[in-house]
C-alpha positions as CSV (number, residue, x, y, z in Angstrom):
1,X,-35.0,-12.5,-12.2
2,X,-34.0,-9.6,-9.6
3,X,-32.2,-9.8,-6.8
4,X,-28.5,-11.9,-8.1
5,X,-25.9,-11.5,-5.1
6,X,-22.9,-9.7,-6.5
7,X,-19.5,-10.2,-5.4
8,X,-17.6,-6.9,-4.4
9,X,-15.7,-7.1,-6.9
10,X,-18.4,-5.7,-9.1
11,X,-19.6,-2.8,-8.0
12,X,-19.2,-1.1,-11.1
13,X,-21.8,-3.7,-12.8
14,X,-23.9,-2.5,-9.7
15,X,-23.6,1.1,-10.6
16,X,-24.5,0.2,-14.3
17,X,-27.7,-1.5,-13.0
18,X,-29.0,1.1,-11.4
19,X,-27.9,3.8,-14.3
20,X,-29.9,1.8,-16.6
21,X,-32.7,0.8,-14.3
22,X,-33.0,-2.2,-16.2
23,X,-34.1,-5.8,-14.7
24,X,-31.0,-8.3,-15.1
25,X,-32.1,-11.5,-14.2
26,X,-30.3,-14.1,-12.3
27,X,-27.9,-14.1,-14.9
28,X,-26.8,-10.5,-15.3
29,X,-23.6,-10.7,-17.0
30,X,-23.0,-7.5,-16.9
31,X,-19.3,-6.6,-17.5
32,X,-17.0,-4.3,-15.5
33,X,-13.4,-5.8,-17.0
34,X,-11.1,-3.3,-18.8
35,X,-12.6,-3.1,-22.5
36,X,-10.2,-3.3,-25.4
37,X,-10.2,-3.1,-29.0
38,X,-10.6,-6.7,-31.0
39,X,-9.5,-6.6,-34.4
40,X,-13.2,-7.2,-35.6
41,X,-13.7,-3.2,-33.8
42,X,-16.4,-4.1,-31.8
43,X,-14.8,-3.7,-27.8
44,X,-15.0,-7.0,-25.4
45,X,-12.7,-8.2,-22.5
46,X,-9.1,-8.5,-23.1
47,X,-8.6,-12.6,-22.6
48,X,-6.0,-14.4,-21.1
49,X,-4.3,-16.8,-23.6
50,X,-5.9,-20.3,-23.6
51,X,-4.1,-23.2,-22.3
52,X,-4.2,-26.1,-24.3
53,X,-3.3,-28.8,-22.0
54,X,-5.2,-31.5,-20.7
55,X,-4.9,-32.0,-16.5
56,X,-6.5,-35.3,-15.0
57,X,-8.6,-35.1,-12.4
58,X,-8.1,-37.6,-9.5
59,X,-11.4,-38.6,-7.8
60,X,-12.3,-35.6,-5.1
61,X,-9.6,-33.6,-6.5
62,X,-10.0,-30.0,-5.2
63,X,-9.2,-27.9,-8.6
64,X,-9.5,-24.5,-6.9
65,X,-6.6,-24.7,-4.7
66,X,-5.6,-21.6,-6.5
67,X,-8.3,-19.1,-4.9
68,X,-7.4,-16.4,-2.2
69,X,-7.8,-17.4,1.3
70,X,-11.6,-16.8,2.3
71,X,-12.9,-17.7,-1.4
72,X,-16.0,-19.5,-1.1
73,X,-15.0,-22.4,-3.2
74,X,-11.8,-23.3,-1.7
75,X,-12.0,-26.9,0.0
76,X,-14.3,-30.3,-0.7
77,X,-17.7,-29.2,-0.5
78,X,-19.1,-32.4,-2.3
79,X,-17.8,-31.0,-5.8
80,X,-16.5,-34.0,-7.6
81,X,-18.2,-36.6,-5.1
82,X,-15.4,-39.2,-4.2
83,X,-17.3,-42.5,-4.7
84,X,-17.0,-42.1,-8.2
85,X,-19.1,-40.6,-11.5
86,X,-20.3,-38.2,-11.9
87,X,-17.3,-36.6,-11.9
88,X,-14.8,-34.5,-13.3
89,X,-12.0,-36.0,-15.1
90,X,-10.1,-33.1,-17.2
91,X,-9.7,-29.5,-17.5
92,X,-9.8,-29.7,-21.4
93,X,-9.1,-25.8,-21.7
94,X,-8.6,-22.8,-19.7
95,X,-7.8,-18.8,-19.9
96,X,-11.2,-18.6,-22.0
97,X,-13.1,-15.6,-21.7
98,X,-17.2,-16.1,-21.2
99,X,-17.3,-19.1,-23.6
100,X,-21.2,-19.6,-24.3
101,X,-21.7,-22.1,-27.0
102,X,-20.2,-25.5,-27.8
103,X,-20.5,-27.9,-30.7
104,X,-19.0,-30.9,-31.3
105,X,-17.4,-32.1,-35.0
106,X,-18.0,-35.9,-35.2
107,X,-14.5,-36.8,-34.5
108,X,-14.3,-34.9,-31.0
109,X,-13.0,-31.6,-31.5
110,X,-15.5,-28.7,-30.9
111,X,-16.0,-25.2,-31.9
112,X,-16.5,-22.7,-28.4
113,X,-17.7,-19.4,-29.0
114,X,-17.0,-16.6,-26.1
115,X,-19.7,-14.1,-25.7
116,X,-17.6,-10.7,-25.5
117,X,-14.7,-10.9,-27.5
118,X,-17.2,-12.4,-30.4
119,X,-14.1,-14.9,-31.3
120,X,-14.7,-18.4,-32.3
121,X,-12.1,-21.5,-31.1
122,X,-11.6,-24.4,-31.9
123,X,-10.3,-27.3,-29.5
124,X,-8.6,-30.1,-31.6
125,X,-7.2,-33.6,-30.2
126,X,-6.7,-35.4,-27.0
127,X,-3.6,-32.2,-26.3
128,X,-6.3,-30.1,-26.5
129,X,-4.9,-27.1,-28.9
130,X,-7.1,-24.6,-28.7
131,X,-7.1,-22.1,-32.2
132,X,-9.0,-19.1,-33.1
133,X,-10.7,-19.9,-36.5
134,X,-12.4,-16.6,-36.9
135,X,-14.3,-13.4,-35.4
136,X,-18.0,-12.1,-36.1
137,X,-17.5,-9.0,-36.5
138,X,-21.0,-8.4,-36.6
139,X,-21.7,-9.1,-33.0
140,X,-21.9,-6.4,-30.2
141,X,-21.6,-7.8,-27.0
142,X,-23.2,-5.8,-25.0
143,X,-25.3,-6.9,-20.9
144,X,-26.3,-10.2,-22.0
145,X,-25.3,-10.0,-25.4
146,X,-22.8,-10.9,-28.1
147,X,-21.9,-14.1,-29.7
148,X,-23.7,-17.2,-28.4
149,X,-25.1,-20.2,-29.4
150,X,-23.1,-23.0,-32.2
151,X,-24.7,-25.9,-34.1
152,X,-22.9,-27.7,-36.8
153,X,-25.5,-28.3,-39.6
154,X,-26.9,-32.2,-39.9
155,X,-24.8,-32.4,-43.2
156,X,-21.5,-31.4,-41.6
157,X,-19.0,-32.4,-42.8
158,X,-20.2,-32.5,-46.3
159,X,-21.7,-29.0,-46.6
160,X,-18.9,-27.4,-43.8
161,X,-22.0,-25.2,-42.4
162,X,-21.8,-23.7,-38.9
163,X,-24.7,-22.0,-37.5
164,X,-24.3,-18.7,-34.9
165,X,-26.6,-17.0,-33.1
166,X,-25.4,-13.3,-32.0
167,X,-26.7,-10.1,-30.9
168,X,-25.5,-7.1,-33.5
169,X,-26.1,-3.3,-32.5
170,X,-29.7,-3.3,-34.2
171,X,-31.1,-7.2,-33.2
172,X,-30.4,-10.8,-32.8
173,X,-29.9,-13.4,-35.2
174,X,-29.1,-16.5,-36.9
175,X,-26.0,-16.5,-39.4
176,X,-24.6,-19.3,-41.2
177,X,-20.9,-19.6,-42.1
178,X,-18.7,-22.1,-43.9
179,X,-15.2,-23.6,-42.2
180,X,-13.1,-24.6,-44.6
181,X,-9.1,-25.1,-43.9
182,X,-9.6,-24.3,-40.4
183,X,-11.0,-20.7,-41.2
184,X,-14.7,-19.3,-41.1
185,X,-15.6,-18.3,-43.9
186,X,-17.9,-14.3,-44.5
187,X,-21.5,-15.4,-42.8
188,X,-24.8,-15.0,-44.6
189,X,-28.0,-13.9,-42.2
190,X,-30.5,-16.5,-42.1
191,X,-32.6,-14.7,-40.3
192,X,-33.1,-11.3,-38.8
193,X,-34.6,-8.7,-36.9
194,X,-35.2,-10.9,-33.5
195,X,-35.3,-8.3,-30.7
196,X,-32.3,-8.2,-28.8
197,X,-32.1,-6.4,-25.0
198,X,-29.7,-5.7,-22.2
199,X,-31.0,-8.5,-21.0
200,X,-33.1,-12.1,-22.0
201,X,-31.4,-12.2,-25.5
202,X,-32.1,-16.2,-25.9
203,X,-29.7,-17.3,-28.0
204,X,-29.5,-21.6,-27.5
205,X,-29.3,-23.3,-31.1
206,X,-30.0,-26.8,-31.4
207,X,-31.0,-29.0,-34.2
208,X,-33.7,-31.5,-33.7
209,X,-33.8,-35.0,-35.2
210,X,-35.9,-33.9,-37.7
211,X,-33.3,-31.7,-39.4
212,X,-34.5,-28.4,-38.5
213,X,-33.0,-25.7,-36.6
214,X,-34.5,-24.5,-32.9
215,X,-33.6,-21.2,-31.8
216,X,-34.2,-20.0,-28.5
217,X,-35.1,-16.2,-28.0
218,X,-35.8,-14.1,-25.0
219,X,-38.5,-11.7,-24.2
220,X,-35.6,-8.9,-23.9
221,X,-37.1,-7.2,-20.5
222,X,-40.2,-6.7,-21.8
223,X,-42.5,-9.0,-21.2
224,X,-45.8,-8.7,-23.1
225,X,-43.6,-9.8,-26.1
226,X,-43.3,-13.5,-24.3
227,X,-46.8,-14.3,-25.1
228,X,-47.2,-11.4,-27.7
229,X,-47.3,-14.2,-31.4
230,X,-46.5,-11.1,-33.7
231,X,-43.2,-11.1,-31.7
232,X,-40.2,-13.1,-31.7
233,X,-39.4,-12.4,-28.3
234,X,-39.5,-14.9,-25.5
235,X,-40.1,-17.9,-28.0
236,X,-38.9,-21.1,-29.5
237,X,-37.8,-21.0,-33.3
238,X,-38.3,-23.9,-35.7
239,X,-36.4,-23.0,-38.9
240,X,-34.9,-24.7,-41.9
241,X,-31.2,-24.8,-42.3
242,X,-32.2,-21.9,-44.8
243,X,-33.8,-19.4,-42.1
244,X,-37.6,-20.0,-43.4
245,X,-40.3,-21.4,-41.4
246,X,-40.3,-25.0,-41.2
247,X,-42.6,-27.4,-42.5
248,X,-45.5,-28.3,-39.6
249,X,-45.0,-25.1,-37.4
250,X,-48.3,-24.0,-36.1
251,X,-49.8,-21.4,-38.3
252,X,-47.0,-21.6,-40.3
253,X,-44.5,-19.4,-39.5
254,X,-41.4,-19.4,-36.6
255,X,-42.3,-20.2,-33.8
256,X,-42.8,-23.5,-32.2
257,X,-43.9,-22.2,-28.7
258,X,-44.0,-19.4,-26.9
259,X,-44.8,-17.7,-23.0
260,X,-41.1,-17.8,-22.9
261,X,-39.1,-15.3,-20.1
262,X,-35.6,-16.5,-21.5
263,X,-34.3,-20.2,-22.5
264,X,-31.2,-20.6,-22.3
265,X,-31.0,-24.2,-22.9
266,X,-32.3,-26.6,-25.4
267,X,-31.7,-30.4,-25.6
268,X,-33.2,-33.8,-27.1
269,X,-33.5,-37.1,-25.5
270,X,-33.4,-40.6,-27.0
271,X,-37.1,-40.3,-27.2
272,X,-36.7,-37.0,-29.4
273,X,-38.4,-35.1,-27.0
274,X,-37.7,-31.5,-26.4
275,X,-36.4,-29.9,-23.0
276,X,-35.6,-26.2,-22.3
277,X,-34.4,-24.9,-19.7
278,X,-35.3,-21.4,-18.6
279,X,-34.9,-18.5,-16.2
280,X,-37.5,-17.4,-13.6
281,X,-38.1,-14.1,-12.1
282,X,-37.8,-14.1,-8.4
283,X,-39.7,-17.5,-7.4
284,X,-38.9,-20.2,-9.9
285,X,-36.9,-21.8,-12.8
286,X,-38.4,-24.0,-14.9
287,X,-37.1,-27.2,-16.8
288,X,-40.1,-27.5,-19.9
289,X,-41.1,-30.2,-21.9
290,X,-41.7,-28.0,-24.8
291,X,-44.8,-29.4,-27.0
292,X,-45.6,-27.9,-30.6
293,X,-47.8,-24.6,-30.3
294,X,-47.2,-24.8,-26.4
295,X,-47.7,-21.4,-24.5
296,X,-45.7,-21.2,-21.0
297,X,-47.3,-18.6,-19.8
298,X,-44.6,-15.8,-19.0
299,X,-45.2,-13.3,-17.5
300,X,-48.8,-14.5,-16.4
301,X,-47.3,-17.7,-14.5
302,X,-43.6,-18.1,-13.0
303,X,-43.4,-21.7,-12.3
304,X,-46.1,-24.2,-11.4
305,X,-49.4,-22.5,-12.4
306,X,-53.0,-22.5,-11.0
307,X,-56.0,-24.2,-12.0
308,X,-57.2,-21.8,-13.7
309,X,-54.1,-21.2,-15.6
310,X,-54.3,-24.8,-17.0
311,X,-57.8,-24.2,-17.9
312,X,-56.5,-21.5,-19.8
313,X,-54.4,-24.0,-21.7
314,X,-50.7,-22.6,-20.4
315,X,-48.8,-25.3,-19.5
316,X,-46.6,-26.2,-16.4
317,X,-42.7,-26.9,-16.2
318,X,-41.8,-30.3,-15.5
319,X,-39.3,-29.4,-12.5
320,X,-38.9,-26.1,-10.8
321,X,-36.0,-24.5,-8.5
322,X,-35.7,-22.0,-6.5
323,X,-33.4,-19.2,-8.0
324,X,-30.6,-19.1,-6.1
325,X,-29.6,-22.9,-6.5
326,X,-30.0,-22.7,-11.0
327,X,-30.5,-19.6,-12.8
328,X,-30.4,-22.6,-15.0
329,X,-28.2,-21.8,-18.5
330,X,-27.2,-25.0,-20.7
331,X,-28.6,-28.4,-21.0
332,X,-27.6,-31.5,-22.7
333,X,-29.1,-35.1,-23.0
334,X,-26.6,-38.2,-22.0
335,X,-26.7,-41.3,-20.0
336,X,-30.8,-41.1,-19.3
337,X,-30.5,-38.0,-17.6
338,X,-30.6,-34.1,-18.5
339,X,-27.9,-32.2,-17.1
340,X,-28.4,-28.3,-16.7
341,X,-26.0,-25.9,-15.9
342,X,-26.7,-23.6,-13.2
343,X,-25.1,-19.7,-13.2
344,X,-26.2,-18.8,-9.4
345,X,-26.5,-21.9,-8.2
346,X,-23.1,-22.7,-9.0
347,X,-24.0,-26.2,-9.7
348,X,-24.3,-29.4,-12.5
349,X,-28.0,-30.8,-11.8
350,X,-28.7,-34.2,-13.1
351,X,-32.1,-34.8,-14.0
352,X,-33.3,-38.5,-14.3
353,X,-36.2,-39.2,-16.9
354,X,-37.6,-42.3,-17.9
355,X,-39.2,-43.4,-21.3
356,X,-42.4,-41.9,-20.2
357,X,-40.6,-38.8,-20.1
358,X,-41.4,-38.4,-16.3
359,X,-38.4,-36.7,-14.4
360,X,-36.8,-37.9,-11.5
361,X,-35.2,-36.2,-8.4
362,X,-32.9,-33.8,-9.6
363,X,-29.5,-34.2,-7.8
364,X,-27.1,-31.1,-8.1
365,X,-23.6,-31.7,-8.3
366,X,-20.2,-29.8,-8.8
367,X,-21.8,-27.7,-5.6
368,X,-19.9,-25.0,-5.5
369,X,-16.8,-26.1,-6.6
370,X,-16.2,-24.2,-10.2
371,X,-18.1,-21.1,-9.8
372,X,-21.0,-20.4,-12.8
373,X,-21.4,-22.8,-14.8
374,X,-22.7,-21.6,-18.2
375,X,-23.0,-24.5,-21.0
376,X,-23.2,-27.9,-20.6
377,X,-22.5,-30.1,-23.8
378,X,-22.6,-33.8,-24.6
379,X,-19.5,-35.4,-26.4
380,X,-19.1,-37.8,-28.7
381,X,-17.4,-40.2,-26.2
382,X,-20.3,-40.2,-24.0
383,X,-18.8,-37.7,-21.7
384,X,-20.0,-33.9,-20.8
385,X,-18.2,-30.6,-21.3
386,X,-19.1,-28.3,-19.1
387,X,-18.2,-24.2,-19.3
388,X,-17.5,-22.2,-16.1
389,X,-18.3,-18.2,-16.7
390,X,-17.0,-16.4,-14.1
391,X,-15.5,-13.6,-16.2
392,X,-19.2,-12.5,-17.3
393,X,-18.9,-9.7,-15.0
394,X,-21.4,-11.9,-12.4
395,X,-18.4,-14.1,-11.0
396,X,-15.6,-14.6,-8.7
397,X,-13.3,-15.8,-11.3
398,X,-9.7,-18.1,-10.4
399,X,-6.4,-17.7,-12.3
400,X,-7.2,-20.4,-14.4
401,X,-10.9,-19.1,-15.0
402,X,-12.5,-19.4,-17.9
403,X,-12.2,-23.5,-18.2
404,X,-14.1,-26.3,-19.6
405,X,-14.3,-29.0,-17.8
406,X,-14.6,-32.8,-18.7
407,X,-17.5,-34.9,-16.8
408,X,-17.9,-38.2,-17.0
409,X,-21.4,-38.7,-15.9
């Protein structure tokens, strides 16, 4: 995924790029911010403080009135689309710095991590108090890596588990920690020695109804490891809540599928099937129905395959885009549709499926209006809360920027 626009703002993370001669992706997320120390040693962006208040949203409301003259998301491009939902209804936090991940506890709160400062927050109530509960100190942010993906274990809150996946200075991998008394607690590694890159680190967690953990990896630049089943590059991990291969994987160890350039989202609908959403190269994303021991075919196909590739037994993504409207990141099931994220395209896309798992017309929303939008989450309410992640070295970021935003869909 070549070829990202950059704002000027970053030529630095230009300059990098061609230093390291390394192929970004649409995402990039490189970072050219000031670096500071954090009290876990590893060096991230110094954040602004987070706001903890709540601020409606009227119907339409433009909430980037506070961008320079010439911005390119200043006035109503169809963001919040006036007749009515989908649409935004809260700014539930702001001043965040590259939040990635988001879970929710069953009584509404959630836990956020942010990518480079390797902290982990925690928004309570309807005021929306946002609280650091504690730093992995392993993780060293570093291009596309750093603290990432959250799950809250199927027994929370009786066994207080919270699950992280994060990029340390050696690999990527899955820790577990317990949050008791509003602090995390020392984590334990799960599971190790999942090869981490500049770029295409993975790093989605989601658990499935059956109780087991996925974990999305990414083929880290090179891509021979995507369909390479001695690697866990560039895959989908099935694990216990313990880290081991779980029960029913195809030959029995981690992985649950594979020919994967980089997912960065992972979701279930009420059907318990599994979607991922995933970055292309220059020519298409994909959304995936992932099936058990399915290969995707990275790097041999980008997109919709040939016949011959189907004869070959790769299989084809359910939707595609082109990759300057997604660079799709998060995705979350609610209201019979997916939602996905979209970093370059600056968009929300709604995806319609019906019980026969056929998608409809995707319909993008949000166009423009918030900048790149990173993780997508569904609430307990029935609502959707949606990360921006414009201070990930890619964006164009407003003084309010990094928020969260509340969607009613």
């Amino acid at each position: 995924m070549t070829g990202s626009p950059r704002r000027p703002a970053t030529v630095l993370v230009a300059a990098l790029l061609a230093l390291t001669a390394v192929a970004c992706g649409q995402d990039g997320n490189q970072t050219s911010v000031t670096l500071s120390p954090t009290p876990g040693g590893s060096e991230a962006p110094e954040p602004q403080a987070p706001s903890s208040a709540p601020v409606e949203e009227a119907p339409g409301a433009d909430r980037d009135q506070g961008r320079d003259q010439g911005g390119d998301r200043r006035g109503d491009r169809g963001g919040d689309r006036g007749e009515g939902p989908p649409r935004v209804v809260e700014t539930v936090a702001r001043g965040l710095a590259a939040p990635w991940g988001v879970a929710f506890f069953p009584n509404g709160d959630a836990l956020v991590t942010e990518r480079d400062t390797a902290r982990v927050l925690r928004v309570t109530g309807e005021r929306r108090v946002v609280q650091e509960v504690g730093t992995l100190d392993a993780a060293a942010p570093e291009g596309e890596g750093g603290l990432l993906g959250v799950a809250l274990a199927p027994g929370y809150p009786e066994d207080r588990a919270v699950y992280f996946y994060l990029t340390t200075a050696e690999d990527n991998r899955v820790v577990r920690a317990q949050l008791e008394g509003g602090v995390l607690g020392t984590p334990e590694v799960l599971l190790e020695g999942i090869p981490k890159g500049f770029v295409h680190d993975g790093g989605r967690l989601a658990f499935g109804p059956d109780g087991y953990l996925y974990v999305s990896t990414g083929e880290t630049g090179e891509e021979s490891l995507a369909r390479d089943r001695g690697s866990l590059a560039g895959k989908i991990l099935r694990i216990t809540t313990d880290g081991r291969p779980a029960p029913g994987n195809p030959g029995g160890g981690l992985v649950w599928s594979l020919g994967h350039r980089n997912v960065q989202g992972l979701a279930f609908d009420d059907q318990d099937r599994l979607w991922a959403s995933e970055f292309g190269d220059d020519t298409a994303d994909e959304l995936n129905l992932v099936e058990r021991g399915g290969d995707y075919g990275w790097p041999d196909v980008e997109g919709t395959g040939d016949r011959a590739s189907r004869e070959a037994g790769l299989l084809d993504p359910e939707r595609t885009w082109p990759t300057a409207v997604a660079s799709p990141a998060g995705l979350a099931w609610a209201d019979g549709s997916l939602w996905m994220a979209a970093l370059r395209g600056e968009r929300l896309w709604q995806v319609p499926v019906d019980d026969e798992g056929t998608t409809g017309r995707p319909v993008p929303l949000l166009e423009g209006r918030y900048g790149r939008l990173r993780t997508v989450a569904a609430a307990p309410d029935g609502s959707l809360w949606v990360t921006t992640s414009n201070r990930d070295g890619r964006g164009d970021p407003a003084p309010e920027d990094d928020r969260i935003l509340r969607v009613e869909p």
